[in-house]
DSSP file (Angstrom, degrees, kcal/mol; ACC not computed):
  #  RESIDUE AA STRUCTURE BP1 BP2  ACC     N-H-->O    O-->H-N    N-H-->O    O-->H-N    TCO  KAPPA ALPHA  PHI   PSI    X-CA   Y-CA   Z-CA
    1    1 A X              0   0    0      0, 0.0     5,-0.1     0, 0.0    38,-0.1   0.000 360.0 360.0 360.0 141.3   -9.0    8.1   15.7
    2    2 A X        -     0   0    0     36,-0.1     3,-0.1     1,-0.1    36,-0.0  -0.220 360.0-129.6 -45.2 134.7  -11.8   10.3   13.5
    3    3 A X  S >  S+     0   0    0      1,-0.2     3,-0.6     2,-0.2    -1,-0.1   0.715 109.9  62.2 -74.6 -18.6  -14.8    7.9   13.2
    4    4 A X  G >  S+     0   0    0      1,-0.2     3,-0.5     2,-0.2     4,-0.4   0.723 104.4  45.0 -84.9 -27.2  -14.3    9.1    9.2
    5    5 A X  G 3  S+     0   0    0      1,-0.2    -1,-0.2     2,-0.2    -2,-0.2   0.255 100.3  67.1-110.0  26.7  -10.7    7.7    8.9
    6    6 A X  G <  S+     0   0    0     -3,-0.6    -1,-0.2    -5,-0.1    -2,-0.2   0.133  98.6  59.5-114.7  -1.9  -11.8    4.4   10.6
    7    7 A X  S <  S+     0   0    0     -3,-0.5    -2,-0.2     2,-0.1     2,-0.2   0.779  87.2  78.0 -85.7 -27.6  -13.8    3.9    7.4
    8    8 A X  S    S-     0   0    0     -4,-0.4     2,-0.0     1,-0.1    54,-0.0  -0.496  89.3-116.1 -95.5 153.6  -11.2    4.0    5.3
    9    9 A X        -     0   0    0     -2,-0.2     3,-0.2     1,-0.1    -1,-0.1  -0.518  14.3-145.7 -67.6 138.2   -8.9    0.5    5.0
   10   10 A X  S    S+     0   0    0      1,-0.3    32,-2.0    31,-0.1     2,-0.4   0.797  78.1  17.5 -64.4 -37.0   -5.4    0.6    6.1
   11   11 A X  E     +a   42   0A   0     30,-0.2    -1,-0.3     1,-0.1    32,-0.2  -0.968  56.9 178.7-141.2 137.1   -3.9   -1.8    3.8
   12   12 A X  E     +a   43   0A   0     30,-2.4    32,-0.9    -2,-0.4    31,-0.1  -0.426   8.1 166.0-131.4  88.9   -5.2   -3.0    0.7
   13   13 A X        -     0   0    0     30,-0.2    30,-0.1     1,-0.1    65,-0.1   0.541  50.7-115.6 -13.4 -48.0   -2.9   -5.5   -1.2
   14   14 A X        +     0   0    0     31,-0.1    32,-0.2    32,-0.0    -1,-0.1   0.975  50.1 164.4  52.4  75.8   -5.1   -6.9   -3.5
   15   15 A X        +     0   0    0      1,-0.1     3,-0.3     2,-0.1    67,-0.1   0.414  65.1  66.5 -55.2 -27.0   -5.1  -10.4   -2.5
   16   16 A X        +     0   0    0      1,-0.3    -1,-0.1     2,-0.1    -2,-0.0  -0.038  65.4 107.0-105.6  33.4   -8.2  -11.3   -4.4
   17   17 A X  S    S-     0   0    0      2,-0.1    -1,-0.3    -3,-0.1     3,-0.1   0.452  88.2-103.1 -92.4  24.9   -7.0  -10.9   -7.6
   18   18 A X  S    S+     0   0    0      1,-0.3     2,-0.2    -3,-0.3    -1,-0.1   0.269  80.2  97.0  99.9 -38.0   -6.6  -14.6   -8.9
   19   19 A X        -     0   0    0      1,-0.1    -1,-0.3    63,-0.0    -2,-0.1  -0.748  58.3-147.5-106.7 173.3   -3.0  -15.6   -8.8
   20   20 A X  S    S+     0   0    0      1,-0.3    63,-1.0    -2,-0.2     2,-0.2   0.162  87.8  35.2-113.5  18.4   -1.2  -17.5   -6.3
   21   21 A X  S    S+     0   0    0     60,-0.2     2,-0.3    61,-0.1    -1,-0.3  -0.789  71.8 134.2-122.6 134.3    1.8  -15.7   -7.0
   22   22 A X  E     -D   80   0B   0     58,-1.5    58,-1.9    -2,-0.2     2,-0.8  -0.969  42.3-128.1-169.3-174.3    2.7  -12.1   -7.9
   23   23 A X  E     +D   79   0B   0     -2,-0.3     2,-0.3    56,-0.2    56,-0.2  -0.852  34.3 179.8-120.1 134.5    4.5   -9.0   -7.8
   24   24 A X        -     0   0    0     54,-4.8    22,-0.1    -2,-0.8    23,-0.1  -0.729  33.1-111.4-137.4  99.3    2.4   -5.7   -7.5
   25   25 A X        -     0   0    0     -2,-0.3     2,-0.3    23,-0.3    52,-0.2   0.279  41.0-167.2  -8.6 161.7    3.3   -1.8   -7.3
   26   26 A X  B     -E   76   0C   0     50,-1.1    50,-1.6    18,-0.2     2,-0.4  -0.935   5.9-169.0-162.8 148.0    2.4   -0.5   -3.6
   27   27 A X  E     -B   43   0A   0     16,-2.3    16,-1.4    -2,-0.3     2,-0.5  -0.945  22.0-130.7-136.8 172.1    2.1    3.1   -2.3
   28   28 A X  E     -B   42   0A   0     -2,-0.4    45,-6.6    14,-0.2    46,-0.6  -0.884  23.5-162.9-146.4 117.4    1.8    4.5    0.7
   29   29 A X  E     -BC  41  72A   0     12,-1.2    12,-2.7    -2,-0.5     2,-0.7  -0.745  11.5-153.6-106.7 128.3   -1.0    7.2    1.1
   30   30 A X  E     -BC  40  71A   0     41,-1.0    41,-2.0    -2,-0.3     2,-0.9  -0.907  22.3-161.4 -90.0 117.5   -1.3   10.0    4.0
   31   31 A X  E     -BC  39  70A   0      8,-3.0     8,-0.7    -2,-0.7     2,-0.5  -0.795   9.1-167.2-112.1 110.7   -4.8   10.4    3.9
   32   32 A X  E     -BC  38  69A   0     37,-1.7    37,-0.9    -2,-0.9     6,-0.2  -0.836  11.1-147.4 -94.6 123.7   -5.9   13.9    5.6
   33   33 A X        -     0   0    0      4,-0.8    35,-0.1    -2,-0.5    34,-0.1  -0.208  32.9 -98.9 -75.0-171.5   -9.0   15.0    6.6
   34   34 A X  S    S+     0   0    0      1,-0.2    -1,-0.1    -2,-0.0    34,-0.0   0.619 120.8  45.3 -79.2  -4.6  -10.2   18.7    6.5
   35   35 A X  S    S-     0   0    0      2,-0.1    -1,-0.2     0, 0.0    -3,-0.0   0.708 126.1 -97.3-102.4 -12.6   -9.7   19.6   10.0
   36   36 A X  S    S+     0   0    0      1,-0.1    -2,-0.0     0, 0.0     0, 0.0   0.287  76.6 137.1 131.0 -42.8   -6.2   17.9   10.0
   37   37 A X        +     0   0    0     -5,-0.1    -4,-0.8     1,-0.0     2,-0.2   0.202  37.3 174.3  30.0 146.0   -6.9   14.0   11.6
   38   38 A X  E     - B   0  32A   0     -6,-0.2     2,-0.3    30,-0.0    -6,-0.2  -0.884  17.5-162.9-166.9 165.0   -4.7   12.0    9.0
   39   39 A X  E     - B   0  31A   0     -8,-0.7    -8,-3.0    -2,-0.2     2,-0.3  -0.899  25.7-114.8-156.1 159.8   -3.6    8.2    8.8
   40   40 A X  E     + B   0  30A   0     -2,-0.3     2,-0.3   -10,-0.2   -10,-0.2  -0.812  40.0 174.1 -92.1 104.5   -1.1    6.2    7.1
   41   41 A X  E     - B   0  29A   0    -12,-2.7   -12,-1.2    -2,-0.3     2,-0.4  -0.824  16.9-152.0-127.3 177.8   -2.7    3.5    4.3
   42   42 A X  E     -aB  11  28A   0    -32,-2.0   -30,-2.4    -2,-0.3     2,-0.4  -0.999  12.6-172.9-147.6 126.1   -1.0    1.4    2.0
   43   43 A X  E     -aB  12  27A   0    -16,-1.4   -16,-2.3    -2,-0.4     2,-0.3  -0.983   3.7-166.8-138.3 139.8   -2.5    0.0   -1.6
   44   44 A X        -     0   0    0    -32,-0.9     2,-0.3    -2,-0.4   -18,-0.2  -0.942   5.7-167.7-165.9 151.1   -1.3   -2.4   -4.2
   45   45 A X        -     0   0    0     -2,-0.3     9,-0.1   -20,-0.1   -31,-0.1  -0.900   5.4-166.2-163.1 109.6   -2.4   -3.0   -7.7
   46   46 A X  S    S+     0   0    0     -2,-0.3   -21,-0.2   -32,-0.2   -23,-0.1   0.626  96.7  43.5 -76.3 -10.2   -1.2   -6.2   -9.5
   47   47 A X  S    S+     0   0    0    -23,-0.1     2,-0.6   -22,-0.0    -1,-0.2   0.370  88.9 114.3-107.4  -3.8   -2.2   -5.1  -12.8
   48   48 A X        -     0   0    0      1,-0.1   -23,-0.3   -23,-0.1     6,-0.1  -0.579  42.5-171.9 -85.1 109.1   -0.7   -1.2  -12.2
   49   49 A X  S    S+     0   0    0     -2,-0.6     2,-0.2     1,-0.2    -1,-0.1   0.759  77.7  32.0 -74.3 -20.2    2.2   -0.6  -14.6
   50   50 A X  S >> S-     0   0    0      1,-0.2     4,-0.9    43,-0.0     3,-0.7  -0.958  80.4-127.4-139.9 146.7    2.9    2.6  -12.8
   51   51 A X  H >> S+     0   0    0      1,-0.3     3,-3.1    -2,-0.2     4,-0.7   1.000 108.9  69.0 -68.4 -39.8    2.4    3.6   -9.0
   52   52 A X  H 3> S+     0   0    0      1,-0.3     4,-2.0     2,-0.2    -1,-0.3   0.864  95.4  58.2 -48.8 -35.2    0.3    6.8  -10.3
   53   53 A X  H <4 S+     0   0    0     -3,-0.7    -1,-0.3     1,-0.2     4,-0.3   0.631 109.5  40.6 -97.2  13.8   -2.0    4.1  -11.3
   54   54 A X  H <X S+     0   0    0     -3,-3.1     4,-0.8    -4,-0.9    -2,-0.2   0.924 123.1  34.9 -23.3 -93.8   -2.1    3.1   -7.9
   55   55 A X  H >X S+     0   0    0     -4,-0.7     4,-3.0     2,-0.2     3,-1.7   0.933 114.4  65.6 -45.0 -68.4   -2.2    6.5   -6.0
   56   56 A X  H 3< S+     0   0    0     -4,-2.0     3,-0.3     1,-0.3    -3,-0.1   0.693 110.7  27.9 -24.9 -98.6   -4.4    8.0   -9.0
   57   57 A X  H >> S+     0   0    0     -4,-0.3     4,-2.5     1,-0.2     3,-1.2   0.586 122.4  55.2 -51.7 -25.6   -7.6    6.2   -8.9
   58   58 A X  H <X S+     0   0    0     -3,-1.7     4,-1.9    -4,-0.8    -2,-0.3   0.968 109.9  51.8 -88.5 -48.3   -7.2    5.5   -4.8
   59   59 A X  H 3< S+     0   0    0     -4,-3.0    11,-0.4    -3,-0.3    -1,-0.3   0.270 110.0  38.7 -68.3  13.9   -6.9    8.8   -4.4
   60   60 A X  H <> S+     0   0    0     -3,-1.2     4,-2.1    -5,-0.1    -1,-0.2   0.627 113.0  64.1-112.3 -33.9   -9.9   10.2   -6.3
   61   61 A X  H  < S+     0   0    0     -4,-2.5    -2,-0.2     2,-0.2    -3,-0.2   0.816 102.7  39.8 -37.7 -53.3  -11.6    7.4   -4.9
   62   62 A X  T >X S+     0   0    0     -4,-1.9     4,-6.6     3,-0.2     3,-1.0   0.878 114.5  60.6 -64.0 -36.5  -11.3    8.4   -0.9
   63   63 A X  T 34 S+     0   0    0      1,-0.4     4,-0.5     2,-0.3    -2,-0.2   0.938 112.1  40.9 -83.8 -34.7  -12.1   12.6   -2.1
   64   64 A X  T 3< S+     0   0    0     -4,-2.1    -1,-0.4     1,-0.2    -2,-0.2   0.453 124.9  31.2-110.9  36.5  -15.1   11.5   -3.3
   65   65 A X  T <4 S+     0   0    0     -3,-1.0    -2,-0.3    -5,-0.2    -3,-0.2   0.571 141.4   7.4-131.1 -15.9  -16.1    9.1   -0.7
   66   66 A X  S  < S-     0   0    0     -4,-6.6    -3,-0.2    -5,-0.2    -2,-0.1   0.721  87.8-125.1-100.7 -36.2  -14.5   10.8    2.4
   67   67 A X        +     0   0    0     -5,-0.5    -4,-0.2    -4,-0.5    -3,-0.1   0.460  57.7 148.3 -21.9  76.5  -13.4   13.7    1.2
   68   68 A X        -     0   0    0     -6,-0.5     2,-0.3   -35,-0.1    -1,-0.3  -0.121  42.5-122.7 -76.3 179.2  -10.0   13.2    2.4
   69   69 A X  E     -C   32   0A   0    -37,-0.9   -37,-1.7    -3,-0.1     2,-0.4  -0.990  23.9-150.9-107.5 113.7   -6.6   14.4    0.8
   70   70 A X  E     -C   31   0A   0    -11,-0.4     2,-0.5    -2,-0.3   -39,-0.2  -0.644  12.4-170.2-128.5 134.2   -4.3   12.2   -0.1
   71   71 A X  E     -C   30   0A   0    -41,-2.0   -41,-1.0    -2,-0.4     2,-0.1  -0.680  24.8-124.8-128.9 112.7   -0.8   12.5   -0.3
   72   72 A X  E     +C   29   0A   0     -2,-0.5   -43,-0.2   -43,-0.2     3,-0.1  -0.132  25.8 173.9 -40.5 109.1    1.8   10.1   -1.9
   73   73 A X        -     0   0    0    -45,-6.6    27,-0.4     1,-0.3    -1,-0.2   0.275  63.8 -75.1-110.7   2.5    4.7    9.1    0.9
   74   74 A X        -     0   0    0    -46,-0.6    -1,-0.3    25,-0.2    24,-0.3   0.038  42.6-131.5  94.4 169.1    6.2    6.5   -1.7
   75   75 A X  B     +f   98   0D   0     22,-2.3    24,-1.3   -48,-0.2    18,-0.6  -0.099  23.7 153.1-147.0-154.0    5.8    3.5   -3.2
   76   76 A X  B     -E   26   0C   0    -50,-1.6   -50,-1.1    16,-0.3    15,-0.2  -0.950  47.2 -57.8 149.8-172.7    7.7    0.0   -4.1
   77   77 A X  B     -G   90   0E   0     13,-2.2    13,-1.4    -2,-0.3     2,-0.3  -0.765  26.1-164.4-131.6 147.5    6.9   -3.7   -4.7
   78   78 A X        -     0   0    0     11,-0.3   -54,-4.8    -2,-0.2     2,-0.4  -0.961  15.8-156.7-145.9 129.8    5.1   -6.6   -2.5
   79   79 A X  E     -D   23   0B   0      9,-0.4     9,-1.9    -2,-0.3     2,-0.4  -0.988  17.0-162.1-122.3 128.8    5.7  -10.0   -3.9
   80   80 A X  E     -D   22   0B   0    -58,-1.9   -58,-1.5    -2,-0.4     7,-0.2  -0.796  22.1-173.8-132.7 133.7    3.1  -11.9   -2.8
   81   81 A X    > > -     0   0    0      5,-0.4     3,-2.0    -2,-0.4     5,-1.4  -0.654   9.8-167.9-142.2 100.3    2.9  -15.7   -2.6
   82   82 A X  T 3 5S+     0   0    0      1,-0.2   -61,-0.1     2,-0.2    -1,-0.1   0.668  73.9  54.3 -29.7 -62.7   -0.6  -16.9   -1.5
   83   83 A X  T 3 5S+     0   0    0    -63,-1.0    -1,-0.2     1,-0.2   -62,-0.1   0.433 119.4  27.8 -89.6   9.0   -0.3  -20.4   -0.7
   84   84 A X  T < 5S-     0   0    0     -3,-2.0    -1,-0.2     2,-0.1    32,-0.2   0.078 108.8-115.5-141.1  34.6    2.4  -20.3    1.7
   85   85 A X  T   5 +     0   0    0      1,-0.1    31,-3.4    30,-0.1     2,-0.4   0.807  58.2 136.0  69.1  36.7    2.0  -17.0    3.0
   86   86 A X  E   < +h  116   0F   0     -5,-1.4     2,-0.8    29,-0.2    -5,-0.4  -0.945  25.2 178.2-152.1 128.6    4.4  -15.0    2.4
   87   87 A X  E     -h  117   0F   0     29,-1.2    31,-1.1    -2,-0.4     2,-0.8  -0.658   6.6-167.8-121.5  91.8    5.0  -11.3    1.2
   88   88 A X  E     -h  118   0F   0     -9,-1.9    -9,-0.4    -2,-0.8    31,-0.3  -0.618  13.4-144.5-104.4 126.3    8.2   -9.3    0.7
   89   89 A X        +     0   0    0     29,-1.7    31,-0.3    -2,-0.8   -11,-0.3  -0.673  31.7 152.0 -86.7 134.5    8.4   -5.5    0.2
   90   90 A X  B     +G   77   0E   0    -13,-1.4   -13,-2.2    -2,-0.3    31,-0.1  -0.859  21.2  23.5-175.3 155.3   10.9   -3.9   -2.1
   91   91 A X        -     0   0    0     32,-0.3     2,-0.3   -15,-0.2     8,-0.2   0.063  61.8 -89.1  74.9-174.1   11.9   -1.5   -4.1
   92   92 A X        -     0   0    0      6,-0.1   -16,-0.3   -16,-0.1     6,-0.3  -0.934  23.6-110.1-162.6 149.7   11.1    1.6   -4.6
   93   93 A X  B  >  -I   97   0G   0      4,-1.4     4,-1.7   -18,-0.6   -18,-0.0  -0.473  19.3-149.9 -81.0 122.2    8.7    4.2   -6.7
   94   94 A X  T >4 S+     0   0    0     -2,-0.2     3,-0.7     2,-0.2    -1,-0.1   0.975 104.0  30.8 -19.6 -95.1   10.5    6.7   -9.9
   95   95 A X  T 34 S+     0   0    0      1,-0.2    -1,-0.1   -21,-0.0    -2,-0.1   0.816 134.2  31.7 -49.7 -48.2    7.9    9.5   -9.4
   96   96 A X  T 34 S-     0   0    0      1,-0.3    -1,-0.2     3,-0.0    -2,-0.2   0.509  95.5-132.1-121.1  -0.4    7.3    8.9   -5.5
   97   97 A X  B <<  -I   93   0G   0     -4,-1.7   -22,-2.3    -3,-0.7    -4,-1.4  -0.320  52.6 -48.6  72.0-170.2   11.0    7.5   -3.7
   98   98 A X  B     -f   75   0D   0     -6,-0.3     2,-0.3   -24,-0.3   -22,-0.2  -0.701  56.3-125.6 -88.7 142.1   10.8    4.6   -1.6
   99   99 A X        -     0   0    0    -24,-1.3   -25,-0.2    -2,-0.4     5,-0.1  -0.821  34.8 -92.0 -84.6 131.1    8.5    4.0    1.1
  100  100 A X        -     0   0    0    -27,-0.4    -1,-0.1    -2,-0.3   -27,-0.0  -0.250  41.6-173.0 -37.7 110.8    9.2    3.1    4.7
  101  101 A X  S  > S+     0   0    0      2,-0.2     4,-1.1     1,-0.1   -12,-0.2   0.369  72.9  60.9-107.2 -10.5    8.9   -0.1    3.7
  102  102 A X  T  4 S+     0   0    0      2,-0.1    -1,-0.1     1,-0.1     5,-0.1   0.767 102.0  51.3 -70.2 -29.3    9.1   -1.0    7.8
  103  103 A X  T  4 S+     0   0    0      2,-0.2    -2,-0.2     1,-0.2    -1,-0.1   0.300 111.2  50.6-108.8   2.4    6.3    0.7    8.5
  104  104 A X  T  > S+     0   0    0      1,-0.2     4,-2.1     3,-0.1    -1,-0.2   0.942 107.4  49.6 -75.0 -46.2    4.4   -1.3    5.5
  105  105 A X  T  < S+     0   0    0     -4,-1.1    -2,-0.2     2,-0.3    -1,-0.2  -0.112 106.8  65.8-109.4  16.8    5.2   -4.2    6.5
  106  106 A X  T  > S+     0   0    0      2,-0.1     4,-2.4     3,-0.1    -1,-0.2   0.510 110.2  32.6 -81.1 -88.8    3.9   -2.9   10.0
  107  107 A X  H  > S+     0   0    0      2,-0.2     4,-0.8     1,-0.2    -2,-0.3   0.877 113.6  60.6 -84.2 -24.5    0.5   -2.4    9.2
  108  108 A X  H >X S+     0   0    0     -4,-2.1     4,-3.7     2,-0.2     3,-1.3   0.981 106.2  59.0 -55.2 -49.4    0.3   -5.7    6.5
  109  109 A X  H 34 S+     0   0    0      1,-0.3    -2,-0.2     2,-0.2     6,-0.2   0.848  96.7  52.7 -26.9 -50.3    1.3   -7.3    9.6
  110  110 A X  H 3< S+     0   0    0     -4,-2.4    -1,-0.3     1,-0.1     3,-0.3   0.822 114.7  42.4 -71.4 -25.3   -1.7   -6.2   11.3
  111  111 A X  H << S+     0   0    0     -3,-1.3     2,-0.7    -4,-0.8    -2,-0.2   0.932 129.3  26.5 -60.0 -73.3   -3.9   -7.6    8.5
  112  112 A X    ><  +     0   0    0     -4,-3.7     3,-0.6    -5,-0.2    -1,-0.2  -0.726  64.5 158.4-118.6 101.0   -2.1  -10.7    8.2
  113  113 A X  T 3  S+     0   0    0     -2,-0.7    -1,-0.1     1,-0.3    -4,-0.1   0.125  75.6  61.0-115.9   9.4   -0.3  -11.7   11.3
  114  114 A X  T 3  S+     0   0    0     -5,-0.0    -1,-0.3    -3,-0.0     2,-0.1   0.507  91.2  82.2 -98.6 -12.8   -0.1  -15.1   10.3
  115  115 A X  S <  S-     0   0    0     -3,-0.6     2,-0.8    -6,-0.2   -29,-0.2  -0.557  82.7-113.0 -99.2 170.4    1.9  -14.6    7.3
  116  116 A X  E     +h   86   0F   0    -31,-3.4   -29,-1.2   -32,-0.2     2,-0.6  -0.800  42.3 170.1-107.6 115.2    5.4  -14.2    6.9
  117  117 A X  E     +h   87   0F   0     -2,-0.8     2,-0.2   -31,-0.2   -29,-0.2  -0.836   5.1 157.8-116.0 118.2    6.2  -10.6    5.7
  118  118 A X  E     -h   88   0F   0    -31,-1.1   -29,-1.7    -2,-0.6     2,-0.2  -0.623  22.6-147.3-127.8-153.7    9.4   -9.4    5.7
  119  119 A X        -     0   0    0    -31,-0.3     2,-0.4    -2,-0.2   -29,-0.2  -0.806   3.0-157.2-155.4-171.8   11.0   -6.2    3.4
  120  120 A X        -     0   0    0    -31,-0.3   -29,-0.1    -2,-0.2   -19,-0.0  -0.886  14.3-163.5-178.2 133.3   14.3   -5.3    1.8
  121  121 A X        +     0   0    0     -2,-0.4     3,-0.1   -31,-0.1   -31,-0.1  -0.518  65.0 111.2-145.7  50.1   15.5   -1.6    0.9
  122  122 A X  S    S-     0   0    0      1,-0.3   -32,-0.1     0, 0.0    -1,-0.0   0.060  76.9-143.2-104.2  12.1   18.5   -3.4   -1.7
  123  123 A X        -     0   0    0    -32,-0.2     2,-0.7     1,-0.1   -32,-0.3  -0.293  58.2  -2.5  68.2-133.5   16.1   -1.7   -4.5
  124  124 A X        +     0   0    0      1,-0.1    -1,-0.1   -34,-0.1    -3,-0.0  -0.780  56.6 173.5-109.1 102.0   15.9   -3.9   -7.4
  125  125 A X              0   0    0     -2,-0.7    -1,-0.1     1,-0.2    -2,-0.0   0.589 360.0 360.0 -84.7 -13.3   17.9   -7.5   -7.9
  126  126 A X              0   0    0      0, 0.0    -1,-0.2     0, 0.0    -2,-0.1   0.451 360.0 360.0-142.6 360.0   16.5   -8.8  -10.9
């Protein structure tokens, strides 16, 4: 993989925000360089009322600190519960569809391969 897209995180959750439960928007970014080299990353933002303000800010972020290109592949919900380790992905983004929510919960794995992550694609139950 491009030593420039081995800087960038694959997934960040945003674990360190303070609770020990919540529920947080998630997207899922193809992040391109300029010759074409691309990777898959995944971001969520408990405090984001809309995935654009996810994608928005992560993606202005990377162009001016890689200058990658980022394109939204769709987004959804991580309910997150700290202290026994355990995350499920849901749901699915208005503006962006749903995101392979297998292929999130993929690469969270690889983060946190002690916790129990599973998904759902029943959209929204409550």
């Amino acid at each position: 993989m491009n030593t420039q897209l081995q800087k960038i995180e694959t997934v960040d959750i945003d674990l360190d925000n303070g609770a020990e439960e919540y529920k947080a928007k998630y997207v899922v970014l193809k992040v391109t360089l300029e010759d074409g080299a691309f990777k898959y990353i995944v971001r969520a933002r408990k405090k984001a009322a809309y995935h654009r303000d996810v994608s928005g800010p992560v993606s202005q972020d990377l162009l001016e600190k890689f200058g990658v290109r980022c394109e939204v592949c769709g987004g959804g919900r991580v309910l997150v519960n700290v202290s026994s380790k355990k995350i499920l992905v849901f749901g699915y983004s208005v503006d962006f569809g749903q995101a392979d929510h297998s292929m999130t919960v993929a690469a969270i794995k690889e983060l946190l391969p002690k916790w129990n992550i599973t998904y759902s694609n029943d959209g929204y139950w409550w």
